[in-house]
N, C-alpha and C positions, 0 to 999 in steps of 0.2 A: 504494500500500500504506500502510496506518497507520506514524504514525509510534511509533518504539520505542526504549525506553532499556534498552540491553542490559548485565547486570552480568558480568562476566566471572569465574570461580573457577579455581580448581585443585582441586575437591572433582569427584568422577566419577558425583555422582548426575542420574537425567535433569534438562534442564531444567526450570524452573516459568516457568507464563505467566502473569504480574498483570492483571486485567481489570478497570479501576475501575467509580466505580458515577458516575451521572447530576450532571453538575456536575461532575465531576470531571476528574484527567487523572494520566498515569504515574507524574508527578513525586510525587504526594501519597503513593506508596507506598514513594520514597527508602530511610526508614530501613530499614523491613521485608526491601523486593527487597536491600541492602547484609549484613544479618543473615544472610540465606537463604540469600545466593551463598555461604556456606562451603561448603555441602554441593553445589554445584552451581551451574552457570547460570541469571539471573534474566533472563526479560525484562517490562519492563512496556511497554505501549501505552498512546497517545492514542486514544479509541476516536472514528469516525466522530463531525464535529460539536465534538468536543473535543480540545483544546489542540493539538497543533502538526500536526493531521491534518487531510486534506480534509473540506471541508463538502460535502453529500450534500441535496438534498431529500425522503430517507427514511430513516427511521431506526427500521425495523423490525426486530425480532432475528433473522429470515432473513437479511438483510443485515449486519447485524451479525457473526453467525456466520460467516456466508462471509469477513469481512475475517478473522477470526482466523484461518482456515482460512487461508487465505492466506499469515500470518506464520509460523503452524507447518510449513508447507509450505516457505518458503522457509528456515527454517531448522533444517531435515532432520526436522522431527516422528519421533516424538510428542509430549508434553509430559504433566505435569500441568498440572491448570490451578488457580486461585485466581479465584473472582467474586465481588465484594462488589456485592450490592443489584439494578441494573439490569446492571449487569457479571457476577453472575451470573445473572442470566436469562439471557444473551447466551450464556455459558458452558453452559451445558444445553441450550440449540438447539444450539448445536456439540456436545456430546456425546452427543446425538441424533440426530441429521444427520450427522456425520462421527466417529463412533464410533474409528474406526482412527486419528486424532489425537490421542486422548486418554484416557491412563493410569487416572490418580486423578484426580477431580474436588473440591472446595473451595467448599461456596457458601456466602457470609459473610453470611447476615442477609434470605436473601430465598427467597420456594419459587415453586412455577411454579403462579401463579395471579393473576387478575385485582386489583386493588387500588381501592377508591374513595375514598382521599383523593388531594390532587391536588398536585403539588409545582409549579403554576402561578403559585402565590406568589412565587415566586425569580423566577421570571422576570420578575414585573412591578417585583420588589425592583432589580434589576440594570438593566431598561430604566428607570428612574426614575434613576440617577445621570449626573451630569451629568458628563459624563466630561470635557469641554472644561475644568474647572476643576480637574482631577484631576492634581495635580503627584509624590505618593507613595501608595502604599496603601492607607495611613492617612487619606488625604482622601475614599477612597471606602470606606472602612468606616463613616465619620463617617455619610454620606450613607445606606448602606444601615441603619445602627441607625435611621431613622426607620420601616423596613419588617419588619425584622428584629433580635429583639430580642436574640437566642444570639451574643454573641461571637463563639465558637469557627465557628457558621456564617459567622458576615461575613468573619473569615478565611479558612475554607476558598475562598470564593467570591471572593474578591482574588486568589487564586491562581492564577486563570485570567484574569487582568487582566493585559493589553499595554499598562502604563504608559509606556511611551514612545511608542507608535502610538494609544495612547488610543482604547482598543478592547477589547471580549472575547473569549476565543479561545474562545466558541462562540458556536455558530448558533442562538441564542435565537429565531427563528423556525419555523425548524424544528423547533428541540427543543420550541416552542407548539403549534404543529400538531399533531405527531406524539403529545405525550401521551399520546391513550388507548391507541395501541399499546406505547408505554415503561409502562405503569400495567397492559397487561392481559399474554397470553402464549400465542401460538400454538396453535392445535389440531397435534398433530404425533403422529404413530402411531409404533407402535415404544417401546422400553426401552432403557435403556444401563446394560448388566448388568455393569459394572465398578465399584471399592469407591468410592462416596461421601460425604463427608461435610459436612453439613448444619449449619455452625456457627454459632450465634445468640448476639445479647447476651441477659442473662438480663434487662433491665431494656428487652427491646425487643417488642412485638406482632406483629413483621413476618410470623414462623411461628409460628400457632399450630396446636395437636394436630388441628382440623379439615382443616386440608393434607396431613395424614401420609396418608391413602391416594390422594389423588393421586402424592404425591411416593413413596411404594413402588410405584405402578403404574408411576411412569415411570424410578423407580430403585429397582431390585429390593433390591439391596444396599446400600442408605442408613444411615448411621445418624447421629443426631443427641447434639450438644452444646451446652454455655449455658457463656458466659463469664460470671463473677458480676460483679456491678455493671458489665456494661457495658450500653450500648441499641446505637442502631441500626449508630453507628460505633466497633463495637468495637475495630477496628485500629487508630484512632486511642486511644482511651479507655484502652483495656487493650493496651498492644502487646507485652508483656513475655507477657504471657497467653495474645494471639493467636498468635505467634511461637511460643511451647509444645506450643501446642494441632495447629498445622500442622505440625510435624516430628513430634512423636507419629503421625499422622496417615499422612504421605506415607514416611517410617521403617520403617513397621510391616512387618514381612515383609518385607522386601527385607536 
């Protein structure tokens, strides 16, 4: 089973499940999943291939889904859920496919359709550091700024750095291979006619308006938002905002 960083509350609302997005891992959603648990139980996952979870040689969002399926299973589902990026594509195969696991849905920044920019850059950024000379994080951010010129990127992606085993905890292999399936998004029949919502940075292109009648065919009940000045990683960017935006959200009517 994935591994999972569970927040514990004393607040009585259903749990939420954090579903990160590509390069990522549980850990990166800390502050947010810490925030949230007032109202309730936070879990976040490693998803397949990332950070302290088995490496898989597929990483298809059927299979993806099914691991969540999984975690919300073992710990008495339903859930809401929360997917930023490729974690919410993941996150919409599960609430398509297993419907009866999942309340309110959350997708942060991403809609269910094919993509052709390719984020195969990070991976040749990461397989290029020489990790044998890598004594703190700081030596391999040095190293990735010749590939990668965003700060804020070179850290996020340190973060998934086994500085003392001198190692990445992903399957940058696999995660090369598999690509056009992380880039594109299942044919999958069926609706998931439960309230979701659709939340985008206002300064990001990921959703734009030519997605909206796939994403009402396959979410009846959609509706969409823009956090202002943020792009792609609004939760990072704006978290005081996103945090807002998601309890508004999952609050509403109950």
């Amino acid at each position: 089973m994935l591994n999972t960083v569970f927040t514990d509350s004393t607040g009585s609302a259903r749990p939420v499940l954090i579903v990160h997005g590509l390069y990522g891992s549980g850990r990166n959603w800390g502050v947010i999943a810490k925030r949230l648990s007032d109202r309730g139980p936070v879990i976040a996952v490693d998803q397949r291939n990332h950070g302290d979870s088995f490496w898989s040689e597929s990483h298809s969002y059927e299979d993806m889904a099914g691991d969540l399926a999984e975690v919300i299973t073992a710990q008495g589902g339903p859930v809401d859920v929360i997917g930023h990026s490729m974690g919410g594509k993941a996150a919409m195969v599960l609430a398509l496919t297993r419907p009866e696991l999942v309340e309110r849905l959350i997708v942060a920044d991403i809609a269910p359709v094919t993509y052709t920019h390719s984020q195969i850059q990070f991976i040749e950024a990461m397989r290029a550091v020489d990790l044998s000379s890598v004594e703190k994080r700081s030596d391999a951010s040095e190293q990735l700024a010749r590939l990668v010129d965003d700060p804020t990127l070179q850290a996020f992606f340190t973060q998934s750095l086994d500085v003392k085993d001198k190692r990445w905890k992903l399957n940058l292999d696999t995660l090369a291979a598999e690509m056009p399936k992380i880039l594109g998004f299942p044919q999958i029949g069926g609706s998931f006619d439960k309230p979701v919502l659709f939340l985008s940075g206002a300064q990001s292109d990921y959703v734009t308006p030519d997605a909206r009648p796939t994403i009402k065919t396959l979410f009846p009940k959609a509706r969409f938002a823009k956090i202002p000045g943020a792009g792609h990683w609004l939760h990072a960017e704006k978290p005081r905002e996103f945090e807002a935006s998601v309890r508004a959200f999952l609050d509403r009517d109950q």
